[in-house]
PASEBA-1860 file (N, C-alpha, C; in nm, 3 decimals):
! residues 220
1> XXXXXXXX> -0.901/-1.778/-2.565/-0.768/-1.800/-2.622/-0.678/-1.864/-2.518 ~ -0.641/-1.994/-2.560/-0.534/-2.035/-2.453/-0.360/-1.995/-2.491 ~ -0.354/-1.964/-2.369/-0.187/-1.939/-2.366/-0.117/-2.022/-2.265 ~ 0.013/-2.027/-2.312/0.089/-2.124/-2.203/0.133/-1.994/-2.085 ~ 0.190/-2.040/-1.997/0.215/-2.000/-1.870/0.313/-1.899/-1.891 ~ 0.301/-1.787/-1.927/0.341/-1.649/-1.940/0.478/-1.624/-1.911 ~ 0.592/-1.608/-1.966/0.767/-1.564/-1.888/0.778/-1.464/-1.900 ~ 0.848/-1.419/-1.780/0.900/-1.274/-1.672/1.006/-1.247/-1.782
9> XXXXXXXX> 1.016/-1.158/-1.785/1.140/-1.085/-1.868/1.177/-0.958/-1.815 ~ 1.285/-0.981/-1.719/1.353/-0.902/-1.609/1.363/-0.798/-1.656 ~ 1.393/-0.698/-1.570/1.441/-0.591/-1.614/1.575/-0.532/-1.558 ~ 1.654/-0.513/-1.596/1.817/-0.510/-1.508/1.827/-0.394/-1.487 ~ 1.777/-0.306/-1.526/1.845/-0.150/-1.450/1.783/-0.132/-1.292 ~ 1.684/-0.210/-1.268/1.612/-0.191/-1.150/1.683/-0.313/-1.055 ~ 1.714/-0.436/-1.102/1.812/-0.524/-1.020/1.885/-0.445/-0.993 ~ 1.994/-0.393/-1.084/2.121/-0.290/-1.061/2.103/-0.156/-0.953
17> XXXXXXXX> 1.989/-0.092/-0.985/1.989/-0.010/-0.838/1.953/-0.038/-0.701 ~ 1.815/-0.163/-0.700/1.806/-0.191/-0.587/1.922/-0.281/-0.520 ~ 2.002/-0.331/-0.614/2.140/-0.349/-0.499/2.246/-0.301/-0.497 ~ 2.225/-0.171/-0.531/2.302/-0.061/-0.472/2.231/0.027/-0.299 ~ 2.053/-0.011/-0.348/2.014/0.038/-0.256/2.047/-0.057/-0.093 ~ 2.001/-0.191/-0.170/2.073/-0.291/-0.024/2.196/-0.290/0.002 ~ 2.301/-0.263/-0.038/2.416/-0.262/0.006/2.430/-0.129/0.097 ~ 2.345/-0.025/0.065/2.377/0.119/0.138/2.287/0.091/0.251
25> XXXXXXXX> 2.152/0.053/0.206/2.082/0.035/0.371/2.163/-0.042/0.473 ~ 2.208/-0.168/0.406/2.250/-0.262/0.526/2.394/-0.194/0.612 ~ 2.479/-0.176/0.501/2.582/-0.091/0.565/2.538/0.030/0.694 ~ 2.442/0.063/0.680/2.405/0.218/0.745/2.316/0.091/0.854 ~ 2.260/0.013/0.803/2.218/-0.023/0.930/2.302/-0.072/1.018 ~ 2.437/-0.179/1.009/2.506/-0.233/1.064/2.610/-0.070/1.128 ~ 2.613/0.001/1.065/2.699/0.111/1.106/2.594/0.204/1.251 ~ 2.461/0.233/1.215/2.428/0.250/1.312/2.392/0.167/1.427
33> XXXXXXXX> 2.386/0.067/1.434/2.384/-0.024/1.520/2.493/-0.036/1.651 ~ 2.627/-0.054/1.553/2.753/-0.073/1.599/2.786/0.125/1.680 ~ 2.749/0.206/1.646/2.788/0.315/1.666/2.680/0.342/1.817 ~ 2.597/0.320/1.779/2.470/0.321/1.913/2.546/0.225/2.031 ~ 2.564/0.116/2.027/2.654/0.035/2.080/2.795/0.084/2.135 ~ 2.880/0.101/2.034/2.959/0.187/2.092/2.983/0.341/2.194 ~ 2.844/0.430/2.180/2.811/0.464/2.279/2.759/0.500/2.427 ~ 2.720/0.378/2.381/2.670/0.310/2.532/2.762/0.269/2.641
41> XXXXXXXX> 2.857/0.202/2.560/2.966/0.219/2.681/3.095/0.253/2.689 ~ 3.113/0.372/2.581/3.233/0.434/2.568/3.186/0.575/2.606 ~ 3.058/0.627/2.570/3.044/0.741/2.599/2.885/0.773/2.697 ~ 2.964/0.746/2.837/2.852/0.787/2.948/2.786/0.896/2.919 ~ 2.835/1.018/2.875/2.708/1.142/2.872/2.552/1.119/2.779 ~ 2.612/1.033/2.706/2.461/0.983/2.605/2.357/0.900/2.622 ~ 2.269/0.978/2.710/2.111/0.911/2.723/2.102/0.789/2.650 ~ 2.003/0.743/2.753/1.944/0.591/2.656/1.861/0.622/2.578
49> XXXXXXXX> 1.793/0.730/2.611/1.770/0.773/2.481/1.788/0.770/2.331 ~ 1.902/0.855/2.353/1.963/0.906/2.244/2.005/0.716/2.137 ~ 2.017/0.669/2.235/2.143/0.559/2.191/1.996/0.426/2.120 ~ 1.889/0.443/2.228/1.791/0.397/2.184/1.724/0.402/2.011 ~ 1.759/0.562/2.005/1.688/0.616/1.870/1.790/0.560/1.776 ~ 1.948/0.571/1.826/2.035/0.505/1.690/1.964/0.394/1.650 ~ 1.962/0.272/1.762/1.919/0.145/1.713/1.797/0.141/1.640 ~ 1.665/0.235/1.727/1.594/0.244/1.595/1.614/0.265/1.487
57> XXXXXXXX> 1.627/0.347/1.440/1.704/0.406/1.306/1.796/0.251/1.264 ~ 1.863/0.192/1.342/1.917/0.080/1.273/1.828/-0.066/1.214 ~ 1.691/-0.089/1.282/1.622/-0.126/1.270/1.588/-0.112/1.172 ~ 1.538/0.028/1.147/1.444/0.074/1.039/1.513/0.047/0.940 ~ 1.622/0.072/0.907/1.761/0.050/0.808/1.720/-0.077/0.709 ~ 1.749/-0.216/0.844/1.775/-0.303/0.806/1.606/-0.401/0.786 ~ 1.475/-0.293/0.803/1.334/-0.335/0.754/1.374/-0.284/0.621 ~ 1.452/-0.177/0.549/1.393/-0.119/0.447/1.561/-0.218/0.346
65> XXXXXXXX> 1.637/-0.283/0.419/1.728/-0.338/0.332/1.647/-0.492/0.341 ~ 1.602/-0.537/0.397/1.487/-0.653/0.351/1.396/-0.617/0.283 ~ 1.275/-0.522/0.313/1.210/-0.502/0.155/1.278/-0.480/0.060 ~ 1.378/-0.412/0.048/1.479/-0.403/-0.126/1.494/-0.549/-0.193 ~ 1.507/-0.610/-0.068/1.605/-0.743/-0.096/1.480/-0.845/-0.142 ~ 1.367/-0.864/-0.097/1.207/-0.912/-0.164/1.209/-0.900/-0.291 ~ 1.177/-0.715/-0.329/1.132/-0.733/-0.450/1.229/-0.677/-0.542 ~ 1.365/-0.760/-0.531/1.475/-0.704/-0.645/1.455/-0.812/-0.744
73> XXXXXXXX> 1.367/-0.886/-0.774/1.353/-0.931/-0.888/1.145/-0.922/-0.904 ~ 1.105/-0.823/-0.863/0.982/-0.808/-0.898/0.924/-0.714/-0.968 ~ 1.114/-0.696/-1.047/1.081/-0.600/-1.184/1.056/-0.672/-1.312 ~ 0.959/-0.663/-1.371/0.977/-0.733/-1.530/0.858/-0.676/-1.602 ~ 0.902/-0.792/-1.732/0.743/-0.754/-1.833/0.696/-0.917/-1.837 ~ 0.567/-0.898/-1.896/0.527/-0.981/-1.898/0.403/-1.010/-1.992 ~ 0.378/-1.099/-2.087/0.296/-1.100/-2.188/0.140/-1.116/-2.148 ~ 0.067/-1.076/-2.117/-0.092/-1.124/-2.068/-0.161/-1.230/-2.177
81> XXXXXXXX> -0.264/-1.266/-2.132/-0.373/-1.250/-2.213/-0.423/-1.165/-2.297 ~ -0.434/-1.018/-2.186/-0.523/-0.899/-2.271/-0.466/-0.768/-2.302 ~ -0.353/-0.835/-2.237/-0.215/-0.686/-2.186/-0.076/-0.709/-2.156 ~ -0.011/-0.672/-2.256/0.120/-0.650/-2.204/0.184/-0.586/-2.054 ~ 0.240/-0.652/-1.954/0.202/-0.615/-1.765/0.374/-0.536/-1.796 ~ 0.339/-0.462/-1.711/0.520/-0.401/-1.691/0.503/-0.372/-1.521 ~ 0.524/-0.414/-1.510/0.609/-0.449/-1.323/0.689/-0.398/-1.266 ~ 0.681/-0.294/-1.176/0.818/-0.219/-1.117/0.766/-0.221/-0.999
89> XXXXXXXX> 0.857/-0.182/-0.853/0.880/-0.196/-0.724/0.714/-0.102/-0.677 ~ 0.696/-0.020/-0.759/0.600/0.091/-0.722/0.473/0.132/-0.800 ~ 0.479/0.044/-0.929/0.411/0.082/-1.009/0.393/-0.060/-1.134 ~ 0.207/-0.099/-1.139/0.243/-0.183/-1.209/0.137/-0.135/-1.355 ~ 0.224/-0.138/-1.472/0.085/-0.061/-1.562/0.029/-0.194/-1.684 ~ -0.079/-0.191/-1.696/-0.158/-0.260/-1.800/-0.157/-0.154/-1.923 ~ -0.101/-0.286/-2.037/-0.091/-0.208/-2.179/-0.157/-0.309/-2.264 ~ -0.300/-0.252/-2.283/-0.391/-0.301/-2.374/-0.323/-0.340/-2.495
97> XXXXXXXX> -0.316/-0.454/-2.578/-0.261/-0.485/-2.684/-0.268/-0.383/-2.826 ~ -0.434/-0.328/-2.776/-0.505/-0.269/-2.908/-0.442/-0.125/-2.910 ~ -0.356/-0.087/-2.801/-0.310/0.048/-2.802/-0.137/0.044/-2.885 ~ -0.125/-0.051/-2.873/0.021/-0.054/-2.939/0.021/-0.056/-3.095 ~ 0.070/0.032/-3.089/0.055/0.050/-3.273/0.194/-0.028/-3.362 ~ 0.289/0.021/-3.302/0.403/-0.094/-3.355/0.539/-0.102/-3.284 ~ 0.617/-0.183/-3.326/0.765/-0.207/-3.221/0.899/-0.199/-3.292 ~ 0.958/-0.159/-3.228/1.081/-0.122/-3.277/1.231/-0.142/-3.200
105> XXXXXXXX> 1.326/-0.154/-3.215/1.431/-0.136/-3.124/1.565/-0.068/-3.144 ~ 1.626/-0.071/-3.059/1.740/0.033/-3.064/1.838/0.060/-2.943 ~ 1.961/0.082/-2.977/2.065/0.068/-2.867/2.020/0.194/-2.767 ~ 2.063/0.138/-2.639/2.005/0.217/-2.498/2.115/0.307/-2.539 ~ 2.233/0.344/-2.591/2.355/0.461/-2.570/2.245/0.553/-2.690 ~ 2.248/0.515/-2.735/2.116/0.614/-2.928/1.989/0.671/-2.836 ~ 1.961/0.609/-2.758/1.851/0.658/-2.692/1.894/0.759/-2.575 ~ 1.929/0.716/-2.519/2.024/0.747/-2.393/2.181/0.793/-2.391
113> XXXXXXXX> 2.237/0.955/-2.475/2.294/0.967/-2.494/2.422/0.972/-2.377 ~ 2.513/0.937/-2.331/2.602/0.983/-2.198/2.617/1.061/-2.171 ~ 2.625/1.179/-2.255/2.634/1.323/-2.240/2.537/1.417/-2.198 ~ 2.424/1.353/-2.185/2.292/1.372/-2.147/2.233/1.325/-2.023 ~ 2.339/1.247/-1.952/2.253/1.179/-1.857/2.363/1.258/-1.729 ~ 2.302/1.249/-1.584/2.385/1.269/-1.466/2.495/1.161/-1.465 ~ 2.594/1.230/-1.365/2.662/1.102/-1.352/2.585/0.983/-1.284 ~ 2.512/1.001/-1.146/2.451/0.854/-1.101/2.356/0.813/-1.239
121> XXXXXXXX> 2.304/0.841/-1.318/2.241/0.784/-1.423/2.336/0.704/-1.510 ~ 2.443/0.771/-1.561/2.516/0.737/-1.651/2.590/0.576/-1.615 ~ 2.614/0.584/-1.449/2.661/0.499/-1.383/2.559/0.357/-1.401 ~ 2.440/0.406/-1.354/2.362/0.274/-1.370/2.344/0.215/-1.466 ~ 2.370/0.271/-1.614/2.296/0.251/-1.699/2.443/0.217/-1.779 ~ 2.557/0.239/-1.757/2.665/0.190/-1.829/2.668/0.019/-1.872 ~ 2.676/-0.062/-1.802/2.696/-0.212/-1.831/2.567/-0.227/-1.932 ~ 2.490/-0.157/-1.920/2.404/-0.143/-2.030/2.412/-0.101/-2.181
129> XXXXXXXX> 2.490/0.037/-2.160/2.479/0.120/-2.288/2.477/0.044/-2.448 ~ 2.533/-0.028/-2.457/2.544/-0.074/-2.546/2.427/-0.238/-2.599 ~ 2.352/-0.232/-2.508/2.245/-0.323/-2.542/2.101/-0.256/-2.599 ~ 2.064/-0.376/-2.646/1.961/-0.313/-2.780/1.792/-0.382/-2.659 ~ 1.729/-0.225/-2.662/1.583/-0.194/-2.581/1.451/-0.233/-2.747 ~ 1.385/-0.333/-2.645/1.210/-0.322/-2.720/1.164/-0.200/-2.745 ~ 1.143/-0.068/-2.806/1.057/-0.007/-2.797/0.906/-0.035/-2.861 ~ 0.778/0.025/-2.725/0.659/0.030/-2.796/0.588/0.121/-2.797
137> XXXXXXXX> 0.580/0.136/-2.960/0.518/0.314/-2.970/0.352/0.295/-2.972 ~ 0.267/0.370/-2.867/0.148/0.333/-2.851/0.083/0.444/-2.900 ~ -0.099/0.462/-2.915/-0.154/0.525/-2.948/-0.216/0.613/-2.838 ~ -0.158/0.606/-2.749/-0.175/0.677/-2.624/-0.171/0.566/-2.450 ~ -0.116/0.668/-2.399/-0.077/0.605/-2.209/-0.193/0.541/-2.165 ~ -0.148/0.419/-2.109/-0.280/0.353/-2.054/-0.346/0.411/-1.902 ~ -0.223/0.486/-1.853/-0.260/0.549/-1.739/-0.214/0.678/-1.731 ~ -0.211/0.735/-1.616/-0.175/0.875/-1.589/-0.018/0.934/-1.649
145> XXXXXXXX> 0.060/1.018/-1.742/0.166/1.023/-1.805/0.252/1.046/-1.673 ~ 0.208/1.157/-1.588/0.252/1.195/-1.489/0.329/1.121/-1.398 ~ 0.205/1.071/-1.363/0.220/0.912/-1.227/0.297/0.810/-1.292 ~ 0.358/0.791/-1.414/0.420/0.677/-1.458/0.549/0.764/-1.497 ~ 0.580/0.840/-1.509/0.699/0.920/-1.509/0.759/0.915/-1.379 ~ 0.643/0.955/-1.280/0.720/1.016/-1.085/0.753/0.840/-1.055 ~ 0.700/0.747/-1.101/0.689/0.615/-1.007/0.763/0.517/-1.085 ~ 0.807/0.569/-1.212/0.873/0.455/-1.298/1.036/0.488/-1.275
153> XXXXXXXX> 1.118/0.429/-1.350/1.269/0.460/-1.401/1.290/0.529/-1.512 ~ 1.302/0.680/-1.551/1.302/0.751/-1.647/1.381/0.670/-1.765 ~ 1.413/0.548/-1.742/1.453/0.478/-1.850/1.386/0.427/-1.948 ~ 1.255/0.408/-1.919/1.115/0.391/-1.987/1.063/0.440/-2.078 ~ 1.136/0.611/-2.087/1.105/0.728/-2.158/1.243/0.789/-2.230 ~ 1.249/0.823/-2.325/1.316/0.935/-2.415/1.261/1.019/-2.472 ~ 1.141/1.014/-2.516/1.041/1.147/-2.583/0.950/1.163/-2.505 ~ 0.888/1.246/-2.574/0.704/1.300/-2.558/0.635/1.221/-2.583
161> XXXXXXXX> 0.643/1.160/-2.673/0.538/1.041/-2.810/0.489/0.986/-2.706 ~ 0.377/0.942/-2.707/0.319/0.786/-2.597/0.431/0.691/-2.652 ~ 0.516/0.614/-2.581/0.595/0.518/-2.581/0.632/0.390/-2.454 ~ 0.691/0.332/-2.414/0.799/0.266/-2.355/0.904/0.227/-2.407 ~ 1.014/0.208/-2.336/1.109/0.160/-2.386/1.135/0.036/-2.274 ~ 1.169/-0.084/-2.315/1.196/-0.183/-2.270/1.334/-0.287/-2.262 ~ 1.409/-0.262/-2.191/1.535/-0.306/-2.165/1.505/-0.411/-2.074 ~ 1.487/-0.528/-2.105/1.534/-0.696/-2.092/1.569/-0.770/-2.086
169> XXXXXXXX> 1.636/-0.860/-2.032/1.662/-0.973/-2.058/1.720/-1.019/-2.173 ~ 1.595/-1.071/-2.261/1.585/-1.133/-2.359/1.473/-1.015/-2.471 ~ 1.540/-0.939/-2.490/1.444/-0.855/-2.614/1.405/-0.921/-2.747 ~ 1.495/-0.990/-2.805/1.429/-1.101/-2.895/1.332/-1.149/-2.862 ~ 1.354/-1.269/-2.725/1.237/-1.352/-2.696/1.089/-1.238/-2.667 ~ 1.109/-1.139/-2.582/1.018/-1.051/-2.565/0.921/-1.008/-2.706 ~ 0.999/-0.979/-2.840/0.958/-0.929/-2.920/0.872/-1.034/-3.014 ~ 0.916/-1.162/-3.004/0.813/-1.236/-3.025/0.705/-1.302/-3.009
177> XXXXXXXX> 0.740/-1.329/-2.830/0.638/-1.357/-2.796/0.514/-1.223/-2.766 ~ 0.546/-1.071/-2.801/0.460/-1.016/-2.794/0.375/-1.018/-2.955 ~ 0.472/-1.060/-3.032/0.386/-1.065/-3.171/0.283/-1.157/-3.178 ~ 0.368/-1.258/-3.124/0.247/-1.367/-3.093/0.122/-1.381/-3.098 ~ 0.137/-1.314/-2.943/0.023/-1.293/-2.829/-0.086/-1.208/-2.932 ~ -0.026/-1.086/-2.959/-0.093/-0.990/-3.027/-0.204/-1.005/-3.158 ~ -0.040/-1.077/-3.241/-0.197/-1.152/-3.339/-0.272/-1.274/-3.319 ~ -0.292/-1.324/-3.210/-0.401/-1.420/-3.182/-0.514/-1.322/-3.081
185> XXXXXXXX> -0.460/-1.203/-3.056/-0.561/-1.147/-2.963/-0.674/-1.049/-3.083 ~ -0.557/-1.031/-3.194/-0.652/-0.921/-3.311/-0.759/-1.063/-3.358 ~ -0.674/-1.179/-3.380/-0.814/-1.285/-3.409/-0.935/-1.314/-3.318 ~ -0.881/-1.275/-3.221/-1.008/-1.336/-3.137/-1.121/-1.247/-3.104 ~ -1.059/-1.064/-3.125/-1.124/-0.969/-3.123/-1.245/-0.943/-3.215 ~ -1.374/-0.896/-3.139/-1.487/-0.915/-3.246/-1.501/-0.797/-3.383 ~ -1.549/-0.757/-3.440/-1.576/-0.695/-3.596/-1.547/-0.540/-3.442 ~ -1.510/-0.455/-3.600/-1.528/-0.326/-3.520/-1.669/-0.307/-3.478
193> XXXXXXXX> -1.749/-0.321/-3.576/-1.900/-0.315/-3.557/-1.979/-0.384/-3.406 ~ -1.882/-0.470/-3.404/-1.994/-0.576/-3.294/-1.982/-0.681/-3.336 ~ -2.047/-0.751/-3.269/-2.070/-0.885/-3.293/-2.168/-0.881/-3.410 ~ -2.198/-1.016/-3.457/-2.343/-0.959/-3.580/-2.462/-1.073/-3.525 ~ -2.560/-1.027/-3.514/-2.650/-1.050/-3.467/-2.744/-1.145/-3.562 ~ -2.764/-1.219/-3.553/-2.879/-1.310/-3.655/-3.006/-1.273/-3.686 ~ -3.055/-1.257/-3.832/-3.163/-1.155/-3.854/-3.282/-1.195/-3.781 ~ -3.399/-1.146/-3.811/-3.501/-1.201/-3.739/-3.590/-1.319/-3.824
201> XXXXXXXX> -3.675/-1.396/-3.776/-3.699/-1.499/-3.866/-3.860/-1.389/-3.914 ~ -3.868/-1.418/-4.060/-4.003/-1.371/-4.135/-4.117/-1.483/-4.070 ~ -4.192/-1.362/-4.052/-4.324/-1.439/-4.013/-4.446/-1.480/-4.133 ~ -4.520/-1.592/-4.142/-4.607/-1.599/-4.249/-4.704/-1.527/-4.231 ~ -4.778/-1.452/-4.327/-4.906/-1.381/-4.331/-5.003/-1.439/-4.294 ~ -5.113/-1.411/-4.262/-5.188/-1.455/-4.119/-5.313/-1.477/-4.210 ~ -5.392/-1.599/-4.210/-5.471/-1.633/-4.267/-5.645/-1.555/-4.238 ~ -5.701/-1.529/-4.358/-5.804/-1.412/-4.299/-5.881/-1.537/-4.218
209> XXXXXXXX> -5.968/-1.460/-4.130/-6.061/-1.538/-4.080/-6.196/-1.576/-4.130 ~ -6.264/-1.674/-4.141/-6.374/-1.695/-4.172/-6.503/-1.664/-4.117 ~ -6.600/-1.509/-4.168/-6.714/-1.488/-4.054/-6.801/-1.593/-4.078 ~ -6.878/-1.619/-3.972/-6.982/-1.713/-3.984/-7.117/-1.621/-3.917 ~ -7.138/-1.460/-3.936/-7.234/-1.381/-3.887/-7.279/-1.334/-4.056 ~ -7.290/-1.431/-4.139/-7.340/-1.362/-4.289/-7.453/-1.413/-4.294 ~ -7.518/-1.368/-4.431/-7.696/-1.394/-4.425/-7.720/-1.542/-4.493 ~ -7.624/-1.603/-4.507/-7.642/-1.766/-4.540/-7.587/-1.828/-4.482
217> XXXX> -7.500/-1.781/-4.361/-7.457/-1.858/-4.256/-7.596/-1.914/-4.165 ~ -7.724/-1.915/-4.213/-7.825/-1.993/-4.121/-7.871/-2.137/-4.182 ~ -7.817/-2.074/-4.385/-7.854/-2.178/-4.446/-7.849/-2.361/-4.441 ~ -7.939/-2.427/-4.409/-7.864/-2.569/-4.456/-7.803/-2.580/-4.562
END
């Protein structure tokens, strides 16, 4: 089955925190930096040590506000060939087409009541509330429920049911091009049975043989 060249369909609640997260690393790094610095020659009693470990620590800061800053757009979905891909900083899961039973959508505030959420949740997810999420209700998790709960954005989830929920970009475009994909993948998929196999060819009955050990086989 050919497909054209597959589009990313972002995911914004994960833009939205990881640059909250770069803005706090870099700050803390530039703050410990400047503070290590400032001890060094405002305050003689403090080992180089000590003043050494700030800057580490500032270092480390500003390694972990460059990785944020990499993969703040290496959240999305994405249509496969054989699988719907969902992409997050920590976790990437394959969703077999044949497991999705059907799709639906619905405003992230209906799902995600405010009154229900923490405040840092409520916070991230505000410029949102009012936009309408893909949901896909599947016939069961393609991977561990657990491990995709601890490693995902609990935004993914509102029930028990095997599900996702998908907040995008473009949820229209998403929702069609997964229809798409889907019914050209149920066409290309073979019989439940199998493939069917071509019968065997009938063989002709086998001609008797002629003895030539009989009692007029000497005859002229």
């Amino acid at each position: 089955m050919a497909i054209r060249k597959a589009r990313r369909y972002l995911l914004p609640l994960y833009q939205r925190a990881l640059k909250r997260w770069i803005s706090a690393t870099f700050w803390m790094s530039v703050f410990l930096a400047a503070f290590g610095a400032a001890a060094w020659y405002f305050a003689p009693e403090i080992t180089e040590t000590q003043v050494f470990i700030l800057w580490g620590a500032a270092v480390a800061a500003g390694l972990v506000t460059l990785f944020f800053f990499a993969i703040r757009k290496g959240s999305y979905v994405r249509c496969m060939q054989k699988h719907l891909l969902i992409a997050t900083p920590f976790l990437r899961v394959k969703v077999p087409y044949r497991r999705i039973k059907r799709t639906s959508n619905a405003e992230m505030s209906s799902l995600f009541p405010a009154r229900k959420l923490s405040t840092s949740r409520r916070d991230i997810l505000g410029p949102w509330a009012s936009s309408t999420a893909l949901i896909l209700w599947l016939d069961g998790y393609p991977t561990s429920p657990g491990l995709m709960r601890a490693m995902m954005s609990p935004f993914f989830f509102y029930e028990k049911t095997p599900h996702f929920v998908l907040l995008v970009d473009d949820w229209m475009g998403l929702s069609i091009e997964l229809e798409s994909v889907r019914s050209a993948a149920k066409q290309q998929a073979p019989p439940p049975g199998g493939p069917m196999m071509p019968a065997p060819a009938r063989q002709a009955p086998a001609k008797p043989k002629k003895s030539g050990s009989g009692l007029l086989s000497n005859l002229d």
